[in-house]
C-alpha positions in Angstrom: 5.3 -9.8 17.2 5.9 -13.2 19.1 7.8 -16.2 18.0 10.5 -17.0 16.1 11.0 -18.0 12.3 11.2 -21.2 13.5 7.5 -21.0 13.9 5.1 -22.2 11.1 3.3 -19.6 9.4 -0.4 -19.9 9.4 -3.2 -18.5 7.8 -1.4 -16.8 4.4 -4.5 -14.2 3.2 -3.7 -12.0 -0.4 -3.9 -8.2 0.1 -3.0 -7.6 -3.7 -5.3 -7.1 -6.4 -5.0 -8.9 -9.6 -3.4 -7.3 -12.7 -4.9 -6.8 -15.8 -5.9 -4.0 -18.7 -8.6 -3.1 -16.3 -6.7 -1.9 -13.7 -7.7 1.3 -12.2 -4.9 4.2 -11.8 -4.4 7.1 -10.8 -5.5 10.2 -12.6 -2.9 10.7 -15.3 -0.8 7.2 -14.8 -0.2 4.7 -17.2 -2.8 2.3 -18.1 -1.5 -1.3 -17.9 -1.6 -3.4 -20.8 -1.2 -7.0 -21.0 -0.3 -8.9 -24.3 1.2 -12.0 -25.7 4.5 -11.9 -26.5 5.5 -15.4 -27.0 3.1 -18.7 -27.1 3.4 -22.1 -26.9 1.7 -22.6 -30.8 4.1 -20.1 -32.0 7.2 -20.8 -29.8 7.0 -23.4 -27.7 6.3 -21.4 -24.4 4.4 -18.6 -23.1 5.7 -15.1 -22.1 3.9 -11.8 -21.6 4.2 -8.9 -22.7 3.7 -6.5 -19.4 3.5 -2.5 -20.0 2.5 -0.5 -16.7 3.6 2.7 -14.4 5.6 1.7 -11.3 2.2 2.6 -9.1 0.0 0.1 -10.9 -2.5 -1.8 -8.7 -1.0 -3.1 -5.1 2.2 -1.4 -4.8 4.6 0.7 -2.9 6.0 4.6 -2.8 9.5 5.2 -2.3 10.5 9.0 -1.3 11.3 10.2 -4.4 7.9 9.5 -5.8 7.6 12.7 -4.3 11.0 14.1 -3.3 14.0 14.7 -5.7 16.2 14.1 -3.1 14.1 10.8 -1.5 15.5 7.2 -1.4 14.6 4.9 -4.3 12.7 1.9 -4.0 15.5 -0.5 -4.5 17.7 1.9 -2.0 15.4 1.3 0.7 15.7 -1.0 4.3 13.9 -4.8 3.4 12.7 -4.5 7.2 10.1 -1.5 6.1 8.1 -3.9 3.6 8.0 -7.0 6.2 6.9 -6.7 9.9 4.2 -7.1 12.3 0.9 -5.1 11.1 -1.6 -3.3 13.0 -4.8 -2.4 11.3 -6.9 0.5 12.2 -10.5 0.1 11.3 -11.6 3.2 10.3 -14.8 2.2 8.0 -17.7 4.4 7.7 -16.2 7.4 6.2 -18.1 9.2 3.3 -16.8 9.5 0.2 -13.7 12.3 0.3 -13.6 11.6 4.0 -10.8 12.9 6.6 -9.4 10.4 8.9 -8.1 12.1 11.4 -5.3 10.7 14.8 -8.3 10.7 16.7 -10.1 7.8 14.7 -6.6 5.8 14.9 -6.6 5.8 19.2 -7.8 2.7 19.2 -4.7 1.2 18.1 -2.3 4.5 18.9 -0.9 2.5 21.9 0.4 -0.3 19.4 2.1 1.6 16.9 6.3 1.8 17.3 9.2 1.4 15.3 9.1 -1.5 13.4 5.2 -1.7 13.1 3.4 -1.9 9.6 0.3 0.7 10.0 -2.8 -0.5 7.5 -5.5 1.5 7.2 -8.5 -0.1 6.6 -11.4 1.9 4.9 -13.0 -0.9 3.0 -12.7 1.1 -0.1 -11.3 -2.1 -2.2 -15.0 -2.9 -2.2 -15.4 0.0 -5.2 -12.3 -1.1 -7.0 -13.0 -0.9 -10.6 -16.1 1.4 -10.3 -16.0 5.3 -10.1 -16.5 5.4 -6.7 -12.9 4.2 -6.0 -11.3 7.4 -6.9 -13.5 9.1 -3.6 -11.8 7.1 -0.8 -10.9 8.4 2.6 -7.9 9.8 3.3 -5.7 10.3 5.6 -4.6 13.9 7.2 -1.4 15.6 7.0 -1.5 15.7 11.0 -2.7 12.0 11.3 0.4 10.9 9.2 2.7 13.1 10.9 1.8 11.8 14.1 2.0 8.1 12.9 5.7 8.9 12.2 6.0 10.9 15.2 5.5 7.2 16.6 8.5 5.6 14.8 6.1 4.2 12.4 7.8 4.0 8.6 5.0 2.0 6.9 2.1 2.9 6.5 -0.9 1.2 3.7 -4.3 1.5 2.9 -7.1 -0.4 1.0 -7.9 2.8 -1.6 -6.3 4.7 -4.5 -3.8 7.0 -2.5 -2.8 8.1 0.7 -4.6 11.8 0.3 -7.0 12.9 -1.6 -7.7 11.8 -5.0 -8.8 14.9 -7.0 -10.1 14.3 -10.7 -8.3 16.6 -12.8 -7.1 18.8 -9.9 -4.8 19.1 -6.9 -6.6 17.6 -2.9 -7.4 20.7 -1.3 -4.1 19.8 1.5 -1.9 19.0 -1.5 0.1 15.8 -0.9 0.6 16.3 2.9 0.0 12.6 3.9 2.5 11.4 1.7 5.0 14.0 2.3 4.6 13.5 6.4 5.9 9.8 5.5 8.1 10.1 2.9 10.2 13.0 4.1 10.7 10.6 7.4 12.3 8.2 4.7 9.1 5.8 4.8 7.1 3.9 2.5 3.8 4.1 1.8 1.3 1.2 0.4 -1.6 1.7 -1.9 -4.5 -0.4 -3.5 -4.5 -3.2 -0.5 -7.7 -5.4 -0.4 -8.8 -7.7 2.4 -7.4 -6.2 4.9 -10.7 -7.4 7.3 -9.1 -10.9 6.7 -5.4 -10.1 8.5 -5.1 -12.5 10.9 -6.2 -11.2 14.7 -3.2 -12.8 16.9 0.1 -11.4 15.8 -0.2 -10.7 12.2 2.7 -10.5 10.1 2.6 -8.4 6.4 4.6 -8.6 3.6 4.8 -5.8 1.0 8.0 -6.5 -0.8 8.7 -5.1 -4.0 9.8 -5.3 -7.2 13.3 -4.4 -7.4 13.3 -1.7 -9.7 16.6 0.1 -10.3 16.2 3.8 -9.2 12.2 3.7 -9.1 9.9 6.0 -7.5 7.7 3.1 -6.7 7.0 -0.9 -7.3 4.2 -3.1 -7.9 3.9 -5.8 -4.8 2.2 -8.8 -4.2 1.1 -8.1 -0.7 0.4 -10.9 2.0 -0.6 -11.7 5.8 -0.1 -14.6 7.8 0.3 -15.6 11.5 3.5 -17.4 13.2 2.5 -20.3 15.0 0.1 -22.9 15.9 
């Protein structure tokens, strides 16, 4: 990334997906529901009643989503949800589809410590249908390799980082997430947009909520450019 925060930031674009009772989640998660709890008539202002899993919609794994052991959300460095992206186009892939460290070469050169890796399947185009639960995924060899790079964040546009599996365990378990994780990174699920991230020096924000001793936080995810 270029520039300095003196720079003006350009070109803001919203990777999040709004929240509401129709939500999709993950097989087994809660469902979010959304209700009055307070109004203006009644009270003389409005506040909402908001009941949802810590991996609702746009949102962020810590470690011990999947590790006893891992780091918490709110224990975790504020430089892995902010940094300069790189997005790897991988489109095209049929439904269940590997995505494998050959189809992210193209951008293999870029990706360091300190980068913000966002996989972009175009999957957020299903959200809400059926078809959103058979997203690509990527390998347990891919992600390792991605860390292997110094990478610590890494996102997507789909459900999860493997395989979802109605009902059942993915076929290579949870080996995506535990290639990240176990490296004490973060991981980024249900993105959208990603094909708007600006092309000259994108910046991403994924910060989260600050939830005491969570396995995971909703985010409202953003990408802008620094400079003119």
């Amino acid at each position: 990334m270029t520039g300095s925060a003196a720079q003006p930031v350009r070109e803001v674009v919203d990777l999040s997906h709004p929240l509401d009772d129709h939500t999709p989640v993950y097989p087994g998660d809660p469902v979010a529901r959304f209700t009055p709890a307070a109004t203006v008539a009644a009270d003389g202002y409005n506040v909402l009643h908001v009941r949802m899993g810590s991996q609702t919609g746009t949102h962020v794994d810590a470690p011990y989503h999947v590790l006893d052991d891992g780091a918490r959300i709110d224990e975790l460095p504020l430089e892995y949800f902010l940094g300069p992206a790189v997005v790897a186009d991988v489109r095209g892939r049929p439904p269940h589809g590997r995505i494998e460290w050959a189809d992210l070469q193209p951008c293999a050169h870029l990706l360091a410590p300190g980068r913000i890796l966002l996989l972009r399947t175009g999957w957020d185009e299903h959200w809400g249908t059926d078809a959103y639960s058979e997203h690509p995924y990527l390998t347990g060899d891919a992600a390792a390799r991605v860390v292997a790079a110094g990478v610590r964040t890494v996102g997507l546009d789909a459900l999860s980082l493997d395989e979802t599996v109605i009902g059942g365990t993915p076929a290579d378990g949870f080996a995506a997430h535990l290639a990240v994780l176990r490296a004490g990174g973060v991981i980024v699920e249900n993105l959208r947009n990603l094909g708007a991230v600006p092309q000259v020096d994108p910046v991403v924000s994924v910060l989260p909520l600050r939830l005491a001793g969570a396995d995971g936080a909703p985010v409202r995810a953003v990408a802008f450019g620094l400079g003119r």
